[in-house]
N, C-alpha and C positions, 0 to 999 in steps of 0.2 A: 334359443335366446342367449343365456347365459349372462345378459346384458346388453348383447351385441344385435343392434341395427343385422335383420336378414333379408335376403331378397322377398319382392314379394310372392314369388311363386313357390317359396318355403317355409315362409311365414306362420301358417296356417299347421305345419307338417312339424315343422320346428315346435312349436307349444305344443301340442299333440304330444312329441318326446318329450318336452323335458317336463311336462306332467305326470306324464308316465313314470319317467325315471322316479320324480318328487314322491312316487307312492308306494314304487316298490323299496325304495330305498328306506322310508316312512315305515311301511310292514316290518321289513328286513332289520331295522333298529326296534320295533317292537319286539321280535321274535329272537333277538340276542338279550332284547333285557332280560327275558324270561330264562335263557340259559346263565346269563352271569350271575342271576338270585342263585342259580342252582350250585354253580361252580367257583364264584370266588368268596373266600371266606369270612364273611360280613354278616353279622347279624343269626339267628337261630339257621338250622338247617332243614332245607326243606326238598325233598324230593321233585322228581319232574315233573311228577304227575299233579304236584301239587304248584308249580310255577306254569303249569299248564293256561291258556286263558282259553275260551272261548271266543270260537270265528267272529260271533258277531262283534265281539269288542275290536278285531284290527279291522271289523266293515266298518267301524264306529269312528277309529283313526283315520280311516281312508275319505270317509264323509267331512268330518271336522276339516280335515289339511284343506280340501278341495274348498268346501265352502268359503273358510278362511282366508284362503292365498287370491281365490277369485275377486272378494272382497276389496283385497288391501291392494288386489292389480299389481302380485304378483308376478305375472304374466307377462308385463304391459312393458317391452324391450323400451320404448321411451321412457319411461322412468328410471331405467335400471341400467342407463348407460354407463355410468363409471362402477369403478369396482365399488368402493365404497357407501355407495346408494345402494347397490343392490346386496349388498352385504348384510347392510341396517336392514334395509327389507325384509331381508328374510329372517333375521332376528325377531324383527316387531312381529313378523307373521307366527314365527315356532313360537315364542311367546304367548301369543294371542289362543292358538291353537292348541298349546298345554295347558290354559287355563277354561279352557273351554271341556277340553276332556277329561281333563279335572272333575267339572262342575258333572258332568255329564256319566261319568265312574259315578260319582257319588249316591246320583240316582238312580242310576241302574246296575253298577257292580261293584258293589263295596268292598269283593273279597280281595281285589288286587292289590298285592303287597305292595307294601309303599314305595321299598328299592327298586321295586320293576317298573315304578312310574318314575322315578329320577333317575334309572339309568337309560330307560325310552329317550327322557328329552335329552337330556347329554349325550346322547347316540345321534339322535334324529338331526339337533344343533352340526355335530361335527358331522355327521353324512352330508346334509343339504350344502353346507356353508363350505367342503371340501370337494365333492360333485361342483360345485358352480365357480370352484378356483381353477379344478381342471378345464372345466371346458373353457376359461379363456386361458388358460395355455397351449391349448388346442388352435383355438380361434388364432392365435398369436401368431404360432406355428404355422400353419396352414392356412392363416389370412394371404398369404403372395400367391397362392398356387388356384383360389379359388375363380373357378370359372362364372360362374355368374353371378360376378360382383353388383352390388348398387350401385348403379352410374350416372353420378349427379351433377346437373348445370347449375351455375349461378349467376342470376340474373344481375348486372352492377357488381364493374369492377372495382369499384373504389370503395373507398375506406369498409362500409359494413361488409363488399362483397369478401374482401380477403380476408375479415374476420371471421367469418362464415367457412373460407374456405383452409383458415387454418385448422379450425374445428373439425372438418372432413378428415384434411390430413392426418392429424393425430388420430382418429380413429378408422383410418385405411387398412389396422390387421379386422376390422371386421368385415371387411370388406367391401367399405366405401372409395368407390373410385373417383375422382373429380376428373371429370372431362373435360370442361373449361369455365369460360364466362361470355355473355352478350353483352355489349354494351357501346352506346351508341357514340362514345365521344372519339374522334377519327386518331386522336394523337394516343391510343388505347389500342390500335388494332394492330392483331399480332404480338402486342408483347405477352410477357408471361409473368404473374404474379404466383408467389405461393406453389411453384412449380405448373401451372396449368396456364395455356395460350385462351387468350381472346381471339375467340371464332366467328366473332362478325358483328353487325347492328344487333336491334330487338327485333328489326321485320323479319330477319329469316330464324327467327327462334322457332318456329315450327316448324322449317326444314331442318334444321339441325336437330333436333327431338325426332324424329323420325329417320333420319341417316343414322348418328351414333347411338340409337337406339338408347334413350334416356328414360332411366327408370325415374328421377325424380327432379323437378324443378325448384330451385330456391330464388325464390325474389328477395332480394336485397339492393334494394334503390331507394335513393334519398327520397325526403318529402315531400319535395318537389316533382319530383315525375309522379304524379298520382295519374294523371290521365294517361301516357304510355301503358302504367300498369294494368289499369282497365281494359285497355285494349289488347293487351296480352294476355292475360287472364282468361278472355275473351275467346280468343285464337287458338289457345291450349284446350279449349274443351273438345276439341274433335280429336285429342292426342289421348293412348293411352300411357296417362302419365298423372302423376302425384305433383301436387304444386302446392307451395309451403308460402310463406312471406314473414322477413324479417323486416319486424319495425325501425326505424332509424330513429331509435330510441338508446344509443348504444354508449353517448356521453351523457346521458341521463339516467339510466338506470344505473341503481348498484350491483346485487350481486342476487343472480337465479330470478330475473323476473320472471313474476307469476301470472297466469290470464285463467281468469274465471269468466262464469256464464253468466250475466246478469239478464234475465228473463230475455235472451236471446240473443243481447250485446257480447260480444267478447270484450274483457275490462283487462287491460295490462297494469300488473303492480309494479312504481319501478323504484317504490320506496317500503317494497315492505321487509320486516327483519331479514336478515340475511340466515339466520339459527331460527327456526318457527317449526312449528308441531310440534311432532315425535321426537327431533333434535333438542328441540328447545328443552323438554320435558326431561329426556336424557341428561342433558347438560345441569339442568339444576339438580334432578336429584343427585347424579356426581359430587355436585359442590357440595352440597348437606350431607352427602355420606362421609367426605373428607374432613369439612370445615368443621363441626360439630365433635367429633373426639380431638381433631387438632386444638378446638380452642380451649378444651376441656383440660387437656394435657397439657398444654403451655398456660394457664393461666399462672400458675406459683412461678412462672420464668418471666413473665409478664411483670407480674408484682416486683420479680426483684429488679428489673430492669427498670421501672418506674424509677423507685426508688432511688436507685443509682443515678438515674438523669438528672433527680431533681437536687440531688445531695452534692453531684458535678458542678452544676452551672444555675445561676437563678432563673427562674422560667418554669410551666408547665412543663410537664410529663409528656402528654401528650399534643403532637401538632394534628390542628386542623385546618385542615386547605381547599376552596372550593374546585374541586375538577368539572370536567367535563366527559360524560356517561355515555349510554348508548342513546342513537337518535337526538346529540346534543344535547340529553338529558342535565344540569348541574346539580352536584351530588357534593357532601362534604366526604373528604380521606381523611382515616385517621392515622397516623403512623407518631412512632415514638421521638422524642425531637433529639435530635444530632447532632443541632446548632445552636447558636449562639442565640439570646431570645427576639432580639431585633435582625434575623436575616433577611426577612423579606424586603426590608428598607435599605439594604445592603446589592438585592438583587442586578440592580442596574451595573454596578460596575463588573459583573461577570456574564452581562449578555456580548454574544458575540455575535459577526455574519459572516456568511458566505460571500467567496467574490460576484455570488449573482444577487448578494442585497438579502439572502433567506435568514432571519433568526434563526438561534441555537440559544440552548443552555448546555454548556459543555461542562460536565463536572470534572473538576480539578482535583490531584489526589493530596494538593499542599492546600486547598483551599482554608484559608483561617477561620471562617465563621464555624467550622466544625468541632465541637467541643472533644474532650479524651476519650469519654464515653460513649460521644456520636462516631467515631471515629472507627470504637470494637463493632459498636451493634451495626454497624455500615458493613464494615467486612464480614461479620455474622449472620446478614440478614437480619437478624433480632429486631430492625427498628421496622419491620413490616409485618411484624405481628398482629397490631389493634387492627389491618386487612381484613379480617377474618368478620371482624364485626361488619363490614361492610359485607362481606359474600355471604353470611349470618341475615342480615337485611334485600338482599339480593339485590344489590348499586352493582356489588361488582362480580366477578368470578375468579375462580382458583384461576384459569387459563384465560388468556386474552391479549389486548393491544396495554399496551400503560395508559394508565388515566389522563388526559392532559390539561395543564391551563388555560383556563377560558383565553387568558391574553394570546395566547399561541397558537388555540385555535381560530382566534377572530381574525388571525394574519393565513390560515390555511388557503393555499389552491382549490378550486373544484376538488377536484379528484382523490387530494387528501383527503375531505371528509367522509373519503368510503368508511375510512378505518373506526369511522364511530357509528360502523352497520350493527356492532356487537356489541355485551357487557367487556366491559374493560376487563383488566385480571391483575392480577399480584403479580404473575411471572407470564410470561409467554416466547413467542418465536426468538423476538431478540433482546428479551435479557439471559439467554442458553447459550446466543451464538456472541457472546460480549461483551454482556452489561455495560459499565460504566466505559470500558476498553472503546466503545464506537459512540460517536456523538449523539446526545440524545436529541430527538426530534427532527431527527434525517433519518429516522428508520420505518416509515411507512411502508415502502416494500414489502420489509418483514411481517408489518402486519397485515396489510392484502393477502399475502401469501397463505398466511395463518387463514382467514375469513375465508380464502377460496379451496382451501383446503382443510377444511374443519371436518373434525369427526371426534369419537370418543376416547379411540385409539389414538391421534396426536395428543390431545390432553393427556394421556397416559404419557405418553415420551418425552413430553416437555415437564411435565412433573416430576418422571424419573430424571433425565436430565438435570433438573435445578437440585436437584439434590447433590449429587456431583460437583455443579456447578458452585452453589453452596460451599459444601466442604473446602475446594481447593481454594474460595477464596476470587477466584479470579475474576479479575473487571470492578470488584466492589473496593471503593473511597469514598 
């Protein structure tokens, strides 16, 4: 597996090993912790005889992992396609599974010294999680030389087929091969999309599965050919072959639609969070392990910054602005005020557009409405400090898209409103790569990018990042 989509005649062979691997590697991190109690110099010292454990505690390890990973569908190469899923995976799992034999020590072998059960999980973490780096380096490696690739057709060339079929490509070192596409429209025959030729109509889709020998079918055709499909669907059943169908759902949904079983209906989600379960959970406890000594720490900086604002210029301390959250959600921001107290009445003469007609708010670094004070705590960050109480509340988070104005979004594109699939953030993709330096509200991109590429590790980089970014100052007026 390793993550990696495998034929399916090794399918079967493939889990087999890397269960295998998961348990001896699982033993083999139990049976180092027992010698590092012995050998590195931490704690009273204790003999071998006394780091010794008994069999049945690694049969006890060997049970837990299994039960556990089966569970979470460990296993389950669809899930675990990208690295990064399978990553989490396996974190949630050694997690779940040190807490389990935890519970399970407790009740049955109390003697085991405490450092041999946290150096087992810091072993077992870095075995599993470097075991499943290699093998897609492997996979990587030796994805071109593999003979019996997965050999998949795609049914509809247009628009879903070639997103379907870019998706193969990118994942061709595990050895998905795309063989072409069917598809009925004549001014389509023979060309080649996404590097693979159209090989004929729909009718001879079942010659073609049995000449190129087609290990899996993707249907991808509009909403409209629903009765072709049928009838191909149909046709395929005498093939041995794997037939899949992609909904033409692909300018509607946001981001990872979901399909559950509703007492036998398959139900596609194409509006549910984009960050949900185990992410989600991650993510906020993140914010709270961050936001909590941060706001604790900065309050007396806080205080004096107040002060300063209001001893500057006549006006609150603090502004508040209604933005707009995740799912459209409207949320009040609090941030320190900058400006002058009537800006917002001021706003009109600083909108600008694009020569295609698109609003911006371009901030300006002569802008006048920016008081002396609004001006340090701009370049300091300082004025995004009362943030906190918002990620404190949970409106927004340390990592995310910037908040945006309701007016701003009432003028968004379709497509722009992916970017409010998540909690918003203080800092994210592109206040790292520019802040105030790139015009604000043409950076969607950056935040799609962000939402389709989220994990816990980017919020770690773009945090470290803003600190950086912070310091030198750069982009902020």
């Amino acid at each position: 597996m390793g993550g990696a989509p495998v034929h399916k005649r090794n399918g079967t062979n493939y889990i087999i090993f890397l269960l295998a691997s998961d348990l001896v590697l699982t033993l083999w991190a139990l049976f180092l912790a027992t010698q590092a109690r012995h050998y590195l110099p931490f704690g009273i010292p204790l003999t071998l005889e006394e780091v010794r454990v008994p069999y049945f505690v690694y049969a006890l390890a060997a049970l837990i992992w299994v039960g556990v990973s089966v569970t979470l569908s460990v296993y389950n190469g669809r899930r675990t396609l990208r690295a990064v899923d399978e990553m989490q995976l396996v974190v949630l799992a050694i997690g779940a599974a040190t807490l389990v034999f935890a519970g399970s020590l407790y009740l049955l072998y109390r003697e085991l010294p405490r450092r041999i059960f946290i150096y087992f999980a810091v072993l077992d973490l870095l075995f599993l999680l470097g075991f499943r780096g290699l093998l897609r380096l492997a996979f990587r490696f030796a994805g071109s030389r593999q003979r019996e690739a997965e050999r998949v057709l795609i049914i509809g060339a247009g628009k879903v087929g070639r997103e379907c079929a870019k998706r193969v490509q990118a994942q061709a070192w595990t050895g998905l091969t795309l063989v072409g596409y069917m598809d009925d429209d004549p001014e389509k025959q023979g060309e080649v999309y996404e590097g693979a030729p159209v090989l004929g109509p729909l009718a001879q889709t079942p010659e073609v599965v049995k000449s190129r020998q087609i290990d899996e079918v993707i249907i991808a055709l509009p909403l409209r050919a629903h009765r072709p499909l049928e009838e191909l669907v149909l046709a395929l059943q005498e093939q041995p072959v794997r037939v899949r169908v992609v909904p033409d759902f692909f300018d509607l949904a946001f981001f990872r639609a979901t399909i559950e079983d509703f007492g036998g209906i398959p139900l596609i989600g194409l509006r549910d969070p984009a960050i949900d379960g185990f992410q989600r959970v991650v993510k906020r406890l993140f914010d709270l392990l961050f936001a909590i000594p941060l706001t604790i720490l900065t309050l007396p900086i806080m205080a004096l910054v107040a002060i300063a604002v209001r001893l500057d210029s006549p006006g609150p301390a603090i502004f508040k602005q209604q933005r707009v959250g995740e799912n459209g959600r409207l949320f009040w921001m609090y941030k320190f005020r900058s400006m002058v107290a009537d800006a917002e009445k001021r706003q009109a003469e600083f909108i600008q557009t694009t020569p295609e007609g698109i609003i911006i708010l371009a901030k300006r670094p002569d802008d006048p409405r920016v008081t002396r004070v609004g001006r340090f705590i701009r370049r300091t960050s300082l004025d995004e400090l009362p943030q906190l109480f918002n990620v404190l509340k949970g409106e927004m988070s340390l990592v995310g898209p910037r908040p945006e104005i309701p007016y701003l979004v009432e003028r968004y594109e379709p497509w722009q409103r992916k970017r409010l699939a998540v909690p918003p953030g203080i800092t994210g993709w592109w206040q790292i790569r520019g802040r105030s330096e790139r015009p604000m509200h043409l950076h969607t991109e950056d935040d799609l990018y962000y939402i389709q590429h989220y994990s816990p590790l980017l919020d770690l980089q773009i945090l470290w990042r803003t600190i950086g970014v912070v310091l030198k100052g750069r982009g902020a007026f």
